[in-house]
Structures are given as structure tokens and as C-alpha cells.
N, C-alpha and C positions, 0 to 999 in steps of 0.2 A: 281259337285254340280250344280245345278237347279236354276236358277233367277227365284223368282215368283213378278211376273208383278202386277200393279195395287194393290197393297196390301195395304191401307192405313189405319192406326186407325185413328177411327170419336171420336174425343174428345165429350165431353157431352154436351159444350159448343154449337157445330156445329147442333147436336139435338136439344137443344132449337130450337136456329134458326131455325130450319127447321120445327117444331111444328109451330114456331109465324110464319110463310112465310106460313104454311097453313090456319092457322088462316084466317090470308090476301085474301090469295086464296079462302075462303070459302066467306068473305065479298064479293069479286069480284063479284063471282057467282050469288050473290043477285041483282047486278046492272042489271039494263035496257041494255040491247046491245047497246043503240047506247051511252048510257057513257063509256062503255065498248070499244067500238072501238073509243071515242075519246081521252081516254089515251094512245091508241094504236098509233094514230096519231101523237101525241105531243111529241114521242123519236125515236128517230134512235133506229133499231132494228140488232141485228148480231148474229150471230150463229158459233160455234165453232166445226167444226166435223172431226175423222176419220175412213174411212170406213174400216173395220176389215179386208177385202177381197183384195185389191188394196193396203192398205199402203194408199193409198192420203189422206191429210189432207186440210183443208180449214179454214178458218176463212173469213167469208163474213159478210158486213154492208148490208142486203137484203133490207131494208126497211130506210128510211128518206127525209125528205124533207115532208110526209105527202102519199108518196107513196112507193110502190116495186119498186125495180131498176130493170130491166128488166136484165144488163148483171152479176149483183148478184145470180139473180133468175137462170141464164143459166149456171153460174159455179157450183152452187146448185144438177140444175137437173141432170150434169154430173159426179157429185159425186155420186149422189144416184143412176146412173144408173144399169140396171140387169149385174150385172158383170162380170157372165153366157154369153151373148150374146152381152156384150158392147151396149145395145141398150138406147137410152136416151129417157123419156117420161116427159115431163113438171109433176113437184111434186106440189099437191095440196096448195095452199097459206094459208089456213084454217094451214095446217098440219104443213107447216113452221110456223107457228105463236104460236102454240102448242110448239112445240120442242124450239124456244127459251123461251117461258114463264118456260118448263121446268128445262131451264139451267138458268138461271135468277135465282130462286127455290135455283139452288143447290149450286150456285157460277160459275159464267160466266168463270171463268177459269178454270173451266174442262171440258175438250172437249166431249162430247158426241160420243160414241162409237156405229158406224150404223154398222148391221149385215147386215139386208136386208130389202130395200127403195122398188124401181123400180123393177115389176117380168116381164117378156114378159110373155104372154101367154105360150108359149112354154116352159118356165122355169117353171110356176109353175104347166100348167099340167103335167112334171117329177116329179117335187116335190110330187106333191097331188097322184102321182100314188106310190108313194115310204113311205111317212105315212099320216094317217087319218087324222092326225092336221094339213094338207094343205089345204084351203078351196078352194073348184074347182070354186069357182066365187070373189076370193079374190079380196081384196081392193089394194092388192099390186101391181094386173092388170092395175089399174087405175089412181097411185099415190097418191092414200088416205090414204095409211098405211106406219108404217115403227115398224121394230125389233132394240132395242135399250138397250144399259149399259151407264152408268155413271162410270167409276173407284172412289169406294173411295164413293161409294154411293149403298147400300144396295139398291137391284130389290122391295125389298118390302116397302121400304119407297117411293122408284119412282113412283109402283105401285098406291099405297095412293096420291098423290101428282097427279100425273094423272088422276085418281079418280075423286078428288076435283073439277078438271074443269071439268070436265062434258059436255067433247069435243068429245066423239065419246068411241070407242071400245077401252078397256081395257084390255088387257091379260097378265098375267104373267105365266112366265116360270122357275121357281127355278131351276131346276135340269141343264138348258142350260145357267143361269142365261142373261136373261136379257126379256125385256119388251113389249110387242107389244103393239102400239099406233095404231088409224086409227081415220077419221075425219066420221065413218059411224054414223048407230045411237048408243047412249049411251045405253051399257053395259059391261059388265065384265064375265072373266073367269079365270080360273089358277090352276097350282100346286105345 
């Protein structure tokens, strides 16, 4: 017999919620950036992740006091690192800021599930050489992107909800399920 992981029913309840949280999120959107970043300012900020690839898990306070913590940010990037070539690349802050507003969204105690953060070079030209949906000047070179699942939270309500901020590139991937995020410019694609 087969354990199936991550199988959670979303009560209807939890939808609401998650409708009125975009609600919010579209208010948000409307504000002036620099109200925008001073509610940013005014909470400790932390992020709950594990990377699909390694097993490691984290739970980080990246952000309080009104700044990044500099050795938050550096457990961070070592989590997202290309896990192909163990190489570490400083991850966009933009992007971190993204990823906890998303788990914020869903309920802070579920860890968000990183496929793939950080690419070397060298990793994603094998990628990009093996399917067309690898793009040869990705964002994940750079630490602007990350591929992403929530357990217990449908890729296409993620999707929407990512969407709504209106933080960069959007893609969703059903059939692999889960989400690509990137702090590039704003658009979307999927299937």
C-alpha cells in the first residue's frame, strides 16, 4: 500500500478565506509603493520552506527590526541553492518578500515546497538543452525566479493569488503541479 503525501481536504471555509485574503491583496495592489513598503517595514517577516530536492527544511525571521537580517538572507540563499552543483547565488529580496506574502495568503504554517530557486548557468543550459520550457536566459540564473507547491493548496488558486500581486512572471504548470514565480516583468503563462 502507497502513502499519498500532501493530500489535504480544503474545507470551504478555508476558500472563503482565501477569496477575502485576495480581496486584500487586490486592495494592496492599489496602494502607492511606498505605503506598500511601510507595512512591510512595521512586522517581522519569516518564511517557511522545504526544498523537494535536499530534504532541508528552514523556517527563517529574514526580515525585522525594519531591515533583512543579513545571516537569515544567507541560510536562505543556501537553501535555494542549484542543488545540481551545490552552488549558492544571493536570492532576489524582491522574491523573498513575494514568497512570504504568499504564505501569509495561505496560512504561515505551511511550509512551501521549492522545486527549483537558484540554476548555475551550467544547470539550466542542460535543462534548456533537454525541454523547450527551459528558458536559455532564465531568471533562475539570477535569483529572480523560483518553482513552487504549497501542500493542501491547489497550484491554481496559488497561481491567482500570485497573479493578484502583480510581482513579476507567473507560470503555472498543472500537469508537474506546481507554480513558477520570478520578480521579472509582469506576465503570465500555463497549462
Amino acid at each position: 500500500m502507497t502513502a499519498q503525501k500532501d493530500s489535504i481536504v480544503i474545507p470551504s471555509t478555508t476558500r472563503r478565506k482565501f477569496l477575502k485574503a485576495l480581496g486584500g491583496l487586490s486592495a494592496l495592489s492599489a496602494m502607492p509603493s511606498a505605503a506598500f513598503a511601510n507595512i512591510h517595514k512595521a512586522k517581522d517577516h519569516s518564511l517557511s520552506l522545504v526544498n523537494l530536492h535536499t530534504g532541508e527544511a528552514l523556517n527563517s525571521t529574514f526580515f525585522t527590526e525594519g531591515g533583512f537580517q543579513k545571516d537569515s538572507l544567507g541560510a536562505l540563499d543556501h537553501l535555494l541553492r542549484d542543488h545540481r552543483t551545490d552552488q549558492v547565488h544571493p536570492m532576489n529580496q524582491q522574491l523573498i518578500m513575494l514568497l512570504h506574502d504568499l504564505q501569509q495568503t495561505f496560512g504561515e504554517h505551511k511550509p512551501i515546497h521549492v522545486i527549483s530557486a537558484y540554476r548555475s548557468p551550467k544547470t539550466n543550459a542542460m535543462l534548456s538543452s533537454k525541454s523547450g520550457k527551459v528558458a536559455k536566459k532564465s531568471l533562475h540564473m539570477q535569483g529572480k525566479a523560483i518553482d513552487i507547491r504549497i501542500p493542501g493548496v491547489d497550484v491554481k488558486d496559488l497561481q491567482r493569488a500570485a497573479l493578484s500581486m502583480k510581482s513579476g512572471g507567473v507560470g503555472l504548470y498543472t500537469r508537474s503541479n506546481f507554480v513558477h514565480l520570478d520578480v521579472g516583468r509582469v506576465r503570465q503563462w500555463g497549462s
